[in-house]
C-alpha positions as a printed Julia matrix, in Angstrom:
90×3 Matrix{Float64}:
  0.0    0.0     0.0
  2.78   2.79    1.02
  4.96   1.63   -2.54
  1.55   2.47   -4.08
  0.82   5.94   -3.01
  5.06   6.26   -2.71
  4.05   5.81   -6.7
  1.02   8.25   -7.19
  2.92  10.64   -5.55
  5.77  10.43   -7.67
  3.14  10.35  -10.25
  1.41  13.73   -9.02
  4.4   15.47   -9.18
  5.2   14.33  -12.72
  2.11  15.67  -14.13
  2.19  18.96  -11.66
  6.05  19.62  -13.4
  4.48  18.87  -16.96
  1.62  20.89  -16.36
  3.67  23.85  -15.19
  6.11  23.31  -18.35
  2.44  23.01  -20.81
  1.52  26.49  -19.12
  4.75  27.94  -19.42
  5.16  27.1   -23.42
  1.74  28.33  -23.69
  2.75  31.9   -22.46
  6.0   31.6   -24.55
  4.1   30.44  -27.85
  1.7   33.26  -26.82
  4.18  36.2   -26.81
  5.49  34.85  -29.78
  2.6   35.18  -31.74
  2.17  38.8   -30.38
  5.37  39.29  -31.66
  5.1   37.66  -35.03
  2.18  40.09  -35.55
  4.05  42.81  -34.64
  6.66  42.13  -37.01
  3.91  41.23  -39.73
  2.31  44.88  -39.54
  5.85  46.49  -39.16
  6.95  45.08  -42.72
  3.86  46.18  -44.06
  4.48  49.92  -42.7
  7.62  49.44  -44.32
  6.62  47.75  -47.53
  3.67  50.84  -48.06
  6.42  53.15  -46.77
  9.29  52.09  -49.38
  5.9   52.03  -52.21
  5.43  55.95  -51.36
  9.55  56.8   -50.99
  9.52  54.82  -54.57
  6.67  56.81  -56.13
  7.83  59.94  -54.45
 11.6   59.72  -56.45
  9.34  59.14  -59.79
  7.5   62.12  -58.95
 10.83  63.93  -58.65
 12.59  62.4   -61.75
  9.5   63.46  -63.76
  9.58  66.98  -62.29
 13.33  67.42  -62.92
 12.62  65.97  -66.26
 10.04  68.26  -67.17
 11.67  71.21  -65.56
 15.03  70.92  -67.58
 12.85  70.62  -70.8
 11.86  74.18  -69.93
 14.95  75.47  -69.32
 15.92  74.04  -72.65
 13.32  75.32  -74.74
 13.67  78.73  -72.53
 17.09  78.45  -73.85
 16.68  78.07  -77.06
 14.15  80.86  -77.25
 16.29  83.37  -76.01
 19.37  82.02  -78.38
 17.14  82.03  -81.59
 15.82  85.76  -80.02
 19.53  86.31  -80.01
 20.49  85.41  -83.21
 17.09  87.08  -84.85
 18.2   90.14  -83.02
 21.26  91.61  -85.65
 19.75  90.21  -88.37
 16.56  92.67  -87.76
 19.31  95.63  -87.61
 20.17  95.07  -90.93
């Protein structure tokens, strides 16, 4: 009788030790979710955040673009204004 509840005890305190290790990789497997989730929504902040850096440096380019085509044809206004010019004189 006393080797048999020597051997639920031992038993009990098995399944008290696994039941405290269950609970504790519960928690951890919890806050690793959390953080999984975390890192989820933080790549797509950074993923909508490199789409508008990449459409803002298109944006740029097209304005540079567009604004050294003026200068050009600003340019070559005022050269073909200055070449016009001593020819009217004559």
């Amino acid at each position: 009788m006393d080797e048999v509840f020597s051997f639920l005890e031992l038993i009990r305190e098995e399944l008290e030790e696994l039941l405290r290790e269950n609970a504790s990789l519960k928690e951890q497997l919890s806050r690793a979710d959390e953080q999984i989730k975390e890192y989820h929504n933080m790549e797509a902040t950074l993923r909508e955040t490199l789409i508008t850096a990449q459409q803002m440096v298109e944006e740029y380019k097209s304005n540079a673009r567009k604004e050294a085509e003026l200068l050009i044809k600003e340019a070559e206004l005022k050269a073909d204004a200055v070449i016009k010019e001593p020819r009217k004189r004559w």
